[in-house]
C-alpha positions as a Markdown table, in Angstrom:
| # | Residue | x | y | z |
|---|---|---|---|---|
| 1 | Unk | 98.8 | -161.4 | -137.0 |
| 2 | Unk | 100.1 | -157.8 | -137.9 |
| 3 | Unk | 101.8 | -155.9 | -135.4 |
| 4 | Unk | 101.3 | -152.4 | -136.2 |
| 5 | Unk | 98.2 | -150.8 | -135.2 |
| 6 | Unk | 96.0 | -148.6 | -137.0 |
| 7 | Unk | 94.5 | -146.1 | -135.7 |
| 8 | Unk | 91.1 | -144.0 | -135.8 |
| 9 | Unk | 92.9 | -141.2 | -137.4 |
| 10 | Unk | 96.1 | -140.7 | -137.2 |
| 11 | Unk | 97.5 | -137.1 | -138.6 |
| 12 | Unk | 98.1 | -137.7 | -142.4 |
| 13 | Unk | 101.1 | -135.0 | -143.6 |
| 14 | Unk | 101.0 | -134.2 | -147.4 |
| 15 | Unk | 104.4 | -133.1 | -147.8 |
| 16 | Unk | 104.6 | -129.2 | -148.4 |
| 17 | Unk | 104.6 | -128.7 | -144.7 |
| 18 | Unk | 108.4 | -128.6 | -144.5 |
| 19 | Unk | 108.6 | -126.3 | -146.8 |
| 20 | Unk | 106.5 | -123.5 | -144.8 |
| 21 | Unk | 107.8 | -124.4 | -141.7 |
| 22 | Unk | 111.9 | -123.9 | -143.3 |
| 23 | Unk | 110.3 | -120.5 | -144.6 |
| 24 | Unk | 109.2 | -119.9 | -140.7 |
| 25 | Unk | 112.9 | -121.3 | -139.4 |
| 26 | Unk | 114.7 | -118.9 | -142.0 |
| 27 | Unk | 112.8 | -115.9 | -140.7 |
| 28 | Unk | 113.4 | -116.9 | -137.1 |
| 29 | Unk | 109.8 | -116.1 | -136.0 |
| 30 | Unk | 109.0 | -118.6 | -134.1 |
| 31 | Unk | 107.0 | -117.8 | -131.3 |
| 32 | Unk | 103.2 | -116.9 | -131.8 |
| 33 | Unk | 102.3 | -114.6 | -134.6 |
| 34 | Unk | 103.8 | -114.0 | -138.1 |
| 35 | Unk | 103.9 | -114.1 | -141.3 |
| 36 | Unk | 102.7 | -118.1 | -141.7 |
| 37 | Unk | 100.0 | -117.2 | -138.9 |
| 38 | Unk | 99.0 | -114.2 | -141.4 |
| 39 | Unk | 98.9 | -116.3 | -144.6 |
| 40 | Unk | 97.3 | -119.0 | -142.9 |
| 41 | Unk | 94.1 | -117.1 | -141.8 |
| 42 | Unk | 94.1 | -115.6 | -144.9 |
| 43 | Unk | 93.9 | -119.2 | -146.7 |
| 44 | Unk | 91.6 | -120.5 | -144.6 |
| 45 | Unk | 89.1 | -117.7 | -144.9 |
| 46 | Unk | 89.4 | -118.3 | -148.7 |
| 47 | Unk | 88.8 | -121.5 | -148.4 |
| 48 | Unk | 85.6 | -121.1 | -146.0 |
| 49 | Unk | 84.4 | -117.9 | -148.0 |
| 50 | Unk | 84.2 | -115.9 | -145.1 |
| 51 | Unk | 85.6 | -112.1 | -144.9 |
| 52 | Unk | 88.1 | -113.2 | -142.1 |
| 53 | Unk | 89.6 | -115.6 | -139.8 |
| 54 | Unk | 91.7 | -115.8 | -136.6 |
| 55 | Unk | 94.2 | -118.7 | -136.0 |
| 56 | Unk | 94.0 | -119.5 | -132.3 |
| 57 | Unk | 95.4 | -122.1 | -130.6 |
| 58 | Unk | 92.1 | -124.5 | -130.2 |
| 59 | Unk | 88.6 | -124.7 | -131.3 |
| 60 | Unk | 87.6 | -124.7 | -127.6 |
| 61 | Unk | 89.6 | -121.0 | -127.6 |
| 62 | Unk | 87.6 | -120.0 | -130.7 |
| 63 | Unk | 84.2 | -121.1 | -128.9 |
| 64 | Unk | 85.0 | -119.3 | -125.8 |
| 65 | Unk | 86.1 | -115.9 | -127.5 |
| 66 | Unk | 83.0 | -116.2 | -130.2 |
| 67 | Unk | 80.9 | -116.5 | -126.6 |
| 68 | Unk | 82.2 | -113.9 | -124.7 |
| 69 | Unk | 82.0 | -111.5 | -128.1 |
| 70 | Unk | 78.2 | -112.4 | -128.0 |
| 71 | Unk | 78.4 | -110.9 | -124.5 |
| 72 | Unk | 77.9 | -114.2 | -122.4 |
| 73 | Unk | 78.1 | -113.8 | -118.7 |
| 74 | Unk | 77.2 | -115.3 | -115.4 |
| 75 | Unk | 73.8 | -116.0 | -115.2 |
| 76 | Unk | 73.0 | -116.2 | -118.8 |
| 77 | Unk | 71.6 | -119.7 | -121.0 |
| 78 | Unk | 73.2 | -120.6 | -124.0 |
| 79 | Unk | 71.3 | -123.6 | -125.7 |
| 80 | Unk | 74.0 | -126.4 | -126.8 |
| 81 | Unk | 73.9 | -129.4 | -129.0 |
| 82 | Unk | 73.8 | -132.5 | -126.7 |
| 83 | Unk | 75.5 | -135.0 | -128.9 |
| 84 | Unk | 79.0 | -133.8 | -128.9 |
| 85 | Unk | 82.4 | -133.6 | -127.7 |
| 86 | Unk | 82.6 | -131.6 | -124.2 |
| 87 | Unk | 85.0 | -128.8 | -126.2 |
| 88 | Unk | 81.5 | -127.3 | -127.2 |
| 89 | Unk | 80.0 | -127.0 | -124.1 |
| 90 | Unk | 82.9 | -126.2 | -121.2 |
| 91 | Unk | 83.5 | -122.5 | -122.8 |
| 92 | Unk | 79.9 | -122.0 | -122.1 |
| 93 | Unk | 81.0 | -122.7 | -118.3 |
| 94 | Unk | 84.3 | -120.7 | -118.9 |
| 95 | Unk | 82.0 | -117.3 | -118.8 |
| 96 | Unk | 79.6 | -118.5 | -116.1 |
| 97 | Unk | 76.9 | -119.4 | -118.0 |
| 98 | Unk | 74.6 | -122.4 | -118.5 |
| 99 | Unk | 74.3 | -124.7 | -121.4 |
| 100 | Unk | 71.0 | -126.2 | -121.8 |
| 101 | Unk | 71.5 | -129.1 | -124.0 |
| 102 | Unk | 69.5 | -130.0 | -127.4 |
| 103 | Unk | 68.9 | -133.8 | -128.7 |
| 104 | Unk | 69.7 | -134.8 | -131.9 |
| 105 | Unk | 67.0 | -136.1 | -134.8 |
| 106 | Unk | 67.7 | -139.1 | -136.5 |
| 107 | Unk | 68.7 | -138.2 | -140.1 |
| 108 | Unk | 71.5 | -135.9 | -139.1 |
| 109 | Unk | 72.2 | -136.9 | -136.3 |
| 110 | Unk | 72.9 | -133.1 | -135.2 |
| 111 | Unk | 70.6 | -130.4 | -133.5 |
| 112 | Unk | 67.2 | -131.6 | -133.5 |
| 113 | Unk | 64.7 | -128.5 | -134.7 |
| 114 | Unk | 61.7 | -130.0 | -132.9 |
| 115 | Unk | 63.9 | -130.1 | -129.6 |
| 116 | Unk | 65.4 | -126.5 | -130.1 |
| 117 | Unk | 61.4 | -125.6 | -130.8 |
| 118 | Unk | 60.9 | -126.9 | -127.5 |
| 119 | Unk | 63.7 | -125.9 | -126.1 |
| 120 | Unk | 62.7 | -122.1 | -127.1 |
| 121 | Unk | 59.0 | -122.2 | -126.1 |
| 122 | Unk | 59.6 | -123.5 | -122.5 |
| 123 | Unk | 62.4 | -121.1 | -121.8 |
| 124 | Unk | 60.3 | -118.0 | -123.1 |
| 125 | Unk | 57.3 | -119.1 | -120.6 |
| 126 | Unk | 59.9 | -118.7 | -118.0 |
| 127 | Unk | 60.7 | -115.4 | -119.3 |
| 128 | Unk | 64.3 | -116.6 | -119.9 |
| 129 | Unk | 66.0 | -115.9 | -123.9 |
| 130 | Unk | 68.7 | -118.1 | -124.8 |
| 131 | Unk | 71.9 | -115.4 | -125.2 |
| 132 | Unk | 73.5 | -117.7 | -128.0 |
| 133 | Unk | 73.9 | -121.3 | -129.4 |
| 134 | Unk | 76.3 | -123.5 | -130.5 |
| 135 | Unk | 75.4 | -126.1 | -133.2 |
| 136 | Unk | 77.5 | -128.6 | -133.9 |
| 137 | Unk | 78.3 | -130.3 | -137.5 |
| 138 | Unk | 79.0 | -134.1 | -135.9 |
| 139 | Unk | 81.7 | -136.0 | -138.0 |
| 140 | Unk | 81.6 | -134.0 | -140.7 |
| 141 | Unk | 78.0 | -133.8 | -141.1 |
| 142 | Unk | 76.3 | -130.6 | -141.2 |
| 143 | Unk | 73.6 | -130.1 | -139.0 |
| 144 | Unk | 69.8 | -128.9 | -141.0 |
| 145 | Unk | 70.8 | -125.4 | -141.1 |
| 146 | Unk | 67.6 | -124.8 | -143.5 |
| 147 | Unk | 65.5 | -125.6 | -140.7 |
| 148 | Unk | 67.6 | -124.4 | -137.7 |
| 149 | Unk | 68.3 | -121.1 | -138.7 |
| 150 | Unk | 65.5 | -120.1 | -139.3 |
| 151 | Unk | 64.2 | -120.8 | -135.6 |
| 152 | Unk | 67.6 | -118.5 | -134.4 |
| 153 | Unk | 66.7 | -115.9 | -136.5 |
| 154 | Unk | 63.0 | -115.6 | -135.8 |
| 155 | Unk | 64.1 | -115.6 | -131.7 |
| 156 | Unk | 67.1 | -113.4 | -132.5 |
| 157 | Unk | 69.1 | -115.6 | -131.0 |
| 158 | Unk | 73.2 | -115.6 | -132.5 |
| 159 | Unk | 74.6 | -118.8 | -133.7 |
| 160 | Unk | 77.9 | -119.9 | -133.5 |
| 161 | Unk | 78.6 | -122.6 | -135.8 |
| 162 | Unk | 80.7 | -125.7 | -134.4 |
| 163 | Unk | 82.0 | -126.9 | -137.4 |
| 164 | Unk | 85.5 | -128.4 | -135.7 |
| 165 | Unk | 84.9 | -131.9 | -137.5 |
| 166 | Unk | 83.3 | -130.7 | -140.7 |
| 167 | Unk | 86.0 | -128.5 | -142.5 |
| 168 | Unk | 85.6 | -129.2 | -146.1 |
| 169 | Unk | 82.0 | -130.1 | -145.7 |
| 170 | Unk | 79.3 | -128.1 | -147.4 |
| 171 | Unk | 75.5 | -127.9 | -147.0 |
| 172 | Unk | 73.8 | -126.4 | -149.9 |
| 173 | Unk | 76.6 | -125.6 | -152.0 |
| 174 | Unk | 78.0 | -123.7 | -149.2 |
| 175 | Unk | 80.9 | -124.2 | -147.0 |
| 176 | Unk | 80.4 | -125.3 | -143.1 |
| 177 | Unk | 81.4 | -123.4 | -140.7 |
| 178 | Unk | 80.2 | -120.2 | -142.4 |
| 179 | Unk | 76.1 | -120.4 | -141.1 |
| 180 | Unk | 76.3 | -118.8 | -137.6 |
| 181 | Unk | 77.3 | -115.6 | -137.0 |
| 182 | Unk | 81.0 | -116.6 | -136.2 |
| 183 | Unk | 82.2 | -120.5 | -137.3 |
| 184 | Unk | 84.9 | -122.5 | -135.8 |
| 185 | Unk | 87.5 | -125.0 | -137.2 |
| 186 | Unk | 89.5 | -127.4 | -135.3 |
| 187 | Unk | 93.4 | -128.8 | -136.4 |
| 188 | Unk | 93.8 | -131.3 | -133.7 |
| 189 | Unk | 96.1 | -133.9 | -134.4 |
| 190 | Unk | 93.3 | -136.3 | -135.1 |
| 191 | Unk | 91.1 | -133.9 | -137.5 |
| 192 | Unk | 90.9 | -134.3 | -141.4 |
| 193 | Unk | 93.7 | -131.7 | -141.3 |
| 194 | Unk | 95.7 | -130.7 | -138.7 |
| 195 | Unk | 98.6 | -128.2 | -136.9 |
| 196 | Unk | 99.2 | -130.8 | -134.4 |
| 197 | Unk | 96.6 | -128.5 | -131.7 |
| 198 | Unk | 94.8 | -125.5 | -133.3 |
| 199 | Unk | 91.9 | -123.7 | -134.1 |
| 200 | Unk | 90.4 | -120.9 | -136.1 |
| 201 | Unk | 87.8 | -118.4 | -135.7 |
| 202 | Unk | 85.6 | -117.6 | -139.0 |
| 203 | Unk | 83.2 | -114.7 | -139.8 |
| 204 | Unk | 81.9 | -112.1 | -142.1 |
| 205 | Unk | 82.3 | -109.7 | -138.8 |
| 206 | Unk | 85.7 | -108.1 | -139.0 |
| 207 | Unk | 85.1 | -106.2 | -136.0 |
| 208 | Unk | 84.3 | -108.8 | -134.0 |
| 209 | Unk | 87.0 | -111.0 | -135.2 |
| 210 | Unk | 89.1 | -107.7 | -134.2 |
| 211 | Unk | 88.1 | -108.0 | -130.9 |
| 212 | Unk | 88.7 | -111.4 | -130.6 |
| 213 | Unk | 91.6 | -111.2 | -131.3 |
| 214 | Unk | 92.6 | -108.4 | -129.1 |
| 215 | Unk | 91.7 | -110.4 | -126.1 |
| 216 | Unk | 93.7 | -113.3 | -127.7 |
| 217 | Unk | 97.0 | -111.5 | -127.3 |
| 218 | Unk | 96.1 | -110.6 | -123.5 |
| 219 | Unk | 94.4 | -107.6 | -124.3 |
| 220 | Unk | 97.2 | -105.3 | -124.3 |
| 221 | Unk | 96.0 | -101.9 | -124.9 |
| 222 | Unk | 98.0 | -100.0 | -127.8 |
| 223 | Unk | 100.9 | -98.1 | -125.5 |
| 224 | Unk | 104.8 | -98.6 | -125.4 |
| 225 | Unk | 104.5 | -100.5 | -121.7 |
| 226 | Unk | 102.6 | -103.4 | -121.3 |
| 227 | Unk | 99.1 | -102.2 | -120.2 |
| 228 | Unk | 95.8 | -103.7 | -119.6 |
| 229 | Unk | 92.2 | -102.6 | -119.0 |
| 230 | Unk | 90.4 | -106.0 | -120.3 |
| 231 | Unk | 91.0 | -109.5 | -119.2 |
| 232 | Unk | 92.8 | -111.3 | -122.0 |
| 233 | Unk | 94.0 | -114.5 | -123.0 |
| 234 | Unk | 97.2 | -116.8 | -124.5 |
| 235 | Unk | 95.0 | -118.0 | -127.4 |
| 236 | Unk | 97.0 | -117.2 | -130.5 |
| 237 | Unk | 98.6 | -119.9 | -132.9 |
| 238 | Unk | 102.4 | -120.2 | -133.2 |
| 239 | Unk | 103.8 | -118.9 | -136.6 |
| 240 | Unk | 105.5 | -122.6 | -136.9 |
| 241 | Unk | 102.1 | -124.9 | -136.1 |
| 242 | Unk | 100.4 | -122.0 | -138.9 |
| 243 | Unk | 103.4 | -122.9 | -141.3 |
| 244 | Unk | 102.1 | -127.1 | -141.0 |
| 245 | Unk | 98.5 | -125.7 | -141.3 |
| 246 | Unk | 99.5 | -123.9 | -144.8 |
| 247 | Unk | 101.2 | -127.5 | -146.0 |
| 248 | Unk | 97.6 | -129.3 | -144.7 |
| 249 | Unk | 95.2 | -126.9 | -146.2 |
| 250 | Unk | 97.0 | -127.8 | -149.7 |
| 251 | Unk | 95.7 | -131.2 | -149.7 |
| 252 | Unk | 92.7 | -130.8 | -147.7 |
| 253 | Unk | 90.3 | -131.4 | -150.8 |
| 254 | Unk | 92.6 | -134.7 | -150.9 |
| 255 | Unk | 91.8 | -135.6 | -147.3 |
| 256 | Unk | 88.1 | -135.2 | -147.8 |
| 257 | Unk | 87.8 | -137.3 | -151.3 |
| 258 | Unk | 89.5 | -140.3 | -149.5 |
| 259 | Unk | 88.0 | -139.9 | -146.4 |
| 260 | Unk | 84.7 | -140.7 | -148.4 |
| 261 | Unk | 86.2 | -143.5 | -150.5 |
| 262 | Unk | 86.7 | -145.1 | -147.1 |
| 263 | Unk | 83.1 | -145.1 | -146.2 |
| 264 | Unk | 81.8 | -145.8 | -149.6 |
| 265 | Unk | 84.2 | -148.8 | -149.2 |
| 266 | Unk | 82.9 | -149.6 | -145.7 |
| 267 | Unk | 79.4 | -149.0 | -146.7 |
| 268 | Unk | 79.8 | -151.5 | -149.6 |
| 269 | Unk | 81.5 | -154.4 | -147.5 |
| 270 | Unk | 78.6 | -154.1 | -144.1 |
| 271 | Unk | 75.7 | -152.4 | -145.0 |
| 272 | Unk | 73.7 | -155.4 | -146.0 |
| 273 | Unk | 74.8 | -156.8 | -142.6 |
| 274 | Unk | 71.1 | -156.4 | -140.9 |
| 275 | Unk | 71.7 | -154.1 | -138.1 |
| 276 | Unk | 74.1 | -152.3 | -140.0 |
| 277 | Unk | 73.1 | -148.5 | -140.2 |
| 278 | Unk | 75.8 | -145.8 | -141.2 |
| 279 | Unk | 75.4 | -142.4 | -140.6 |
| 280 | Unk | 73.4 | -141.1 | -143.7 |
| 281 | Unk | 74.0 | -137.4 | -145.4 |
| 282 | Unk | 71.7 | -135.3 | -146.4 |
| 283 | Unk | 70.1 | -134.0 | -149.2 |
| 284 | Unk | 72.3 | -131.2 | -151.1 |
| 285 | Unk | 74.9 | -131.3 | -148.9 |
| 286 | Unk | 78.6 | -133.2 | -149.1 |
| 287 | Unk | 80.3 | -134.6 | -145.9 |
| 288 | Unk | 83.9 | -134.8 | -145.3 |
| 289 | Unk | 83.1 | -137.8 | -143.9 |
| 290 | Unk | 86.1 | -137.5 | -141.1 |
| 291 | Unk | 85.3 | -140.3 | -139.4 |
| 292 | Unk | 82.6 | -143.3 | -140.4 |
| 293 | Unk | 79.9 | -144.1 | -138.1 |
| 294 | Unk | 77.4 | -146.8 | -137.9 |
| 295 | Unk | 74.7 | -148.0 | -135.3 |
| 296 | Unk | 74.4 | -151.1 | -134.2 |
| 297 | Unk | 71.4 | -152.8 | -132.9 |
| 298 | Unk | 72.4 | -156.1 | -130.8 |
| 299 | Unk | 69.0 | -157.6 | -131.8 |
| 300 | Unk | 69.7 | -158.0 | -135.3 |
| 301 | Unk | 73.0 | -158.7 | -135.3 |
| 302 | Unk | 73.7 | -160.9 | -131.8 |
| 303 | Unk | 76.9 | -158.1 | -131.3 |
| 304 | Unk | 76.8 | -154.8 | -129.5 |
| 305 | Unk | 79.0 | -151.8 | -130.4 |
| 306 | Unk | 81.7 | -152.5 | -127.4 |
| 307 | Unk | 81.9 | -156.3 | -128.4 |
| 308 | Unk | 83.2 | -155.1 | -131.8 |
| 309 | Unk | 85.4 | -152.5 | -130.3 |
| 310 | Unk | 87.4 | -155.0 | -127.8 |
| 311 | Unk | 87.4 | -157.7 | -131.3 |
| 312 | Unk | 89.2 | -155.0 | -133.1 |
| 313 | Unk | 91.7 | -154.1 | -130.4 |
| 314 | Unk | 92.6 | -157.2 | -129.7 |
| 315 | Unk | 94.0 | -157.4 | -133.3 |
| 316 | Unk | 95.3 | -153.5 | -132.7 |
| 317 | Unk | 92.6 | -151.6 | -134.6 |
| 318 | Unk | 91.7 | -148.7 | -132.7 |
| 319 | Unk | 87.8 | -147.8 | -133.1 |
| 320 | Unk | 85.2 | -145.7 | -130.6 |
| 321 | Unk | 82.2 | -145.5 | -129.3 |
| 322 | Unk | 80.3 | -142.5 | -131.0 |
| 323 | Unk | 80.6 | -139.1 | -128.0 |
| 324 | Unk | 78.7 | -139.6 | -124.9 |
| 325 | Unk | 75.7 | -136.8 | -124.8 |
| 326 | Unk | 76.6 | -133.8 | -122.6 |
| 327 | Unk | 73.3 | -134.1 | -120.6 |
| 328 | Unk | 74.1 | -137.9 | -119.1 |
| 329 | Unk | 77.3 | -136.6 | -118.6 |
| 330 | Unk | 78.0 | -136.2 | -114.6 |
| 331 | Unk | 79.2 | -132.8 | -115.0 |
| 332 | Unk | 75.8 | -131.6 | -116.7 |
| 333 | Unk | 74.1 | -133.9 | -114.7 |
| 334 | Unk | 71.3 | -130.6 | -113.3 |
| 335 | Unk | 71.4 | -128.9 | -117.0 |
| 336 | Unk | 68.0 | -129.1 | -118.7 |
| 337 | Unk | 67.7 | -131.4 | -121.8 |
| 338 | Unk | 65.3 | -131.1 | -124.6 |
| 339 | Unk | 64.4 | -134.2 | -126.3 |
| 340 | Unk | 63.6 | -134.9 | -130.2 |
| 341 | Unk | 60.8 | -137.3 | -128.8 |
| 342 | Unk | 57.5 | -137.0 | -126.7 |
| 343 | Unk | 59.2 | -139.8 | -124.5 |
| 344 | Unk | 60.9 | -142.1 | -124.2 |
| 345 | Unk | 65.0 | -142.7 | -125.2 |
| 346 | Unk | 66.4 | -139.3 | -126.8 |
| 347 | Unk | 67.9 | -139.9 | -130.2 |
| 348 | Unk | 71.1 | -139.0 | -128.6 |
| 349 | Unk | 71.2 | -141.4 | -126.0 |
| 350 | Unk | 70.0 | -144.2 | -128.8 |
| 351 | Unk | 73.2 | -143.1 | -130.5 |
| 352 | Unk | 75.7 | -143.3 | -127.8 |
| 353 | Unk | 74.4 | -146.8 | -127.0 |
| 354 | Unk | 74.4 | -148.3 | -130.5 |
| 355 | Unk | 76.9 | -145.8 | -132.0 |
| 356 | Unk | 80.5 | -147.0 | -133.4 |
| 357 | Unk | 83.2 | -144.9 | -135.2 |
| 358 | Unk | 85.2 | -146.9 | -137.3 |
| 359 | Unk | 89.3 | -146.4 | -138.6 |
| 360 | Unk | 89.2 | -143.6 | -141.2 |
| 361 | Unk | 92.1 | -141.8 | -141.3 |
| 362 | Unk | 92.7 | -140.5 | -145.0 |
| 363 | Unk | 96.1 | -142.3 | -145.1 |
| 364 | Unk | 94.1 | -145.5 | -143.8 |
| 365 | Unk | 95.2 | -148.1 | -147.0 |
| 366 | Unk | 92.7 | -150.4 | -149.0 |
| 367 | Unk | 94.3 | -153.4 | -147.2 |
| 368 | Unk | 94.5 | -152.2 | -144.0 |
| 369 | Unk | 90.3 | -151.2 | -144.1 |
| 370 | Unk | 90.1 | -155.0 | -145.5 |
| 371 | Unk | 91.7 | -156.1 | -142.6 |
| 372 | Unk | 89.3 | -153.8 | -140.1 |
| 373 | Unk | 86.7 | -155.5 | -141.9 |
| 374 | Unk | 87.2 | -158.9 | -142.4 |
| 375 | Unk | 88.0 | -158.2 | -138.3 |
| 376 | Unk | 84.5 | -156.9 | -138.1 |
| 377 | Unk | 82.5 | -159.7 | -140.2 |
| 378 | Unk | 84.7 | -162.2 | -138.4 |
| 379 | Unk | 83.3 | -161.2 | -134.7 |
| 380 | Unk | 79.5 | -161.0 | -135.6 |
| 381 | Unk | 80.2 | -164.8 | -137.4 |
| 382 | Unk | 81.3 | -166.0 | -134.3 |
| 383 | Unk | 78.4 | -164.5 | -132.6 |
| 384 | Unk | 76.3 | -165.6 | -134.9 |
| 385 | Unk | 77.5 | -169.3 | -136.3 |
């Protein structure tokens, strides 16, 4: 048995990283701000398209600044994609507010346009509009923005776009993360690029992105002492975690083509299993495919989702359940919830419980996925002899 365990994905360096951050050590700027923080934004709004972008030092900090530009405050609802990772949805509860939470539909797997239908049409009987929402772009698929949109715009409603797993993505021919009125990015050490922990703020609004990042610096007001009239915040990026960004964005094209070699190789080697179902993409659109995701159904296959996962560590393969919906979560537990169906299980929920994300790391070798696999068709053979 091997001893070295791979991961679900691990950061994958590409080798000009050095070089930027020995350009940040020879200037000596080290702390936030600078010039690698400066070129950074700069490449990444190039990259995205967008007119501007603002390093920060999360996506969760982007989300919460994007809110509080949109004027969120106590009191107010801002709709929320349920399938997701809780980084979405605590900003909402940074500024007071409350998230109502949105299923997903099936093809996607992302925000659900019937549900945020429903979701719109109950709220306005009670007289209550949604201030903003935050769709999410799950594992590097974009959410049906040709159909969600369209619903914002006709209820005026301003969509930030949480695109923290799908940089590189693009629906339509056009980049994710540049839909909503402001977009956010994520370089957490386990995204398909990364600064170790970081973030970044997208949009065609310059002034807003101004703002935004006024209040990232702690709002100080433009005088010689240190003075303050707005409530601020330590959100920018360091000039040396920008320098590793500028190395990662280099080969992030790289990152993205391997990232769907690995699921065209996983689809390939278990999609005839019955049971089997991998996340599908959608028409006109290209995933980064940051991490591969089946369901399971136990029925079919005589295996649930958590059997496979326990097989695979035991032989140090790290794989995960897909995120567990915000609205069964216990800290959302009174938030209203807006199904895809009539009744019955939400699409979500059916997700969660048959949901797996499998190693995909763009550094993840042929023979190391052989060995996930061979791991994988070996437990549902012993469950099924």
């Amino acid at each position: 048995m091997s001893h070295y365990k791979i991961y679900l994905s691990p950061p994958h360096m590409g080798g000009d990283e050095l070089s930027f951050i020995h350009e940040a050590f020879q200037s000596n700027i080290i702390a936030p701000l600078g010039p690698q923080v400066d070129a950074f934004e700069k490449e990444v709004a190039d990259y995205a398209g967008t007119k501007g972008a603002l390093a920060l030092v999360s996506g969760t900090a982007a989300i919460h600044l994007a809110l509080r530009y949109l004027h969120v405050k106590p009191g107010d609802i801002v709709l929320c994609s349920s399938l997701t990772f809780i980084a979405s949805a605590n900003p909402i509860l940074y500024l007071g507010a409350t998230p109502v939470f949105i299923d997903a539909e099936p093809d996607s797997w992302n925000m659900s346009p019937i549900a945020l239908q429903k979701a719109i049409s109950y709220l306005n009987q009670k007289n209550k509009r949604p201030k903003a929402i935050v769709i999410v772009n799950l594992y590097g698929q974009s959410a049906d923005m040709a159909s969600l949109i369209p619903i914002c715009n006709q209820y005026d409603i301003p969509v930030i776009e949480d695109a923290a797993e799908s940089l590189g993505s693009t629906y339509h021919h056009k980049k994710s993360g540049t839909f909503g009125q402001m977009g956010v990015f994520s370089f957490n050490g386990n995204k398909i690029i990364t600064t170790s922990g970081g973030g970044m703020l997208v949009s065609d609004n310059l002034d807003a992105l101004a703002k935004a990042r006024f209040w990232s610096t702690q709002a100080k007001d433009n005088a010689i002492h240190y003075q303050h009239t707005e409530m601020g915040y330590n959100y920018r990026m360091s000039n040396i975690l920008a320098a590793i960004g500028r190395g990662q964005l280099k080969v992030l094209d790289q990152h993205v083509n391997a990232c769907r070699a690995i699921f065209n190789r996983y689809h390939e080697a278990l999609s005839s299993i019955p049971g089997f179902e991998f996340m599908k993409e959608l028409p006109q659109t290209c995933s980064n495919r940051w991490l591969t995701t089946v369901t399971i159904d136990p029925e079919k296959t005589g295996i649930t989702p958590y059997d496979i996962i326990q097989s695979l560590e035991s032989e140090h393969i790290e794989s995960r359940p897909v995120w567990k919906p915000m609205h069964i979560q216990p800290l959302f537990k009174d938030c209203l919830f807006f199904s895809h169906y009539q009744q019955g299980e939400s699409v979500s929920e059916y997700l969660f419980n048959r949901g797996l994300c499998l190693p995909s790391g763009s550094n993840l070798s042929e023979s190391d996925q052989m060995r996930v696999i061979e791991y994988i068709i070996q437990t549902i053979r012993k469950r099924n002899p």
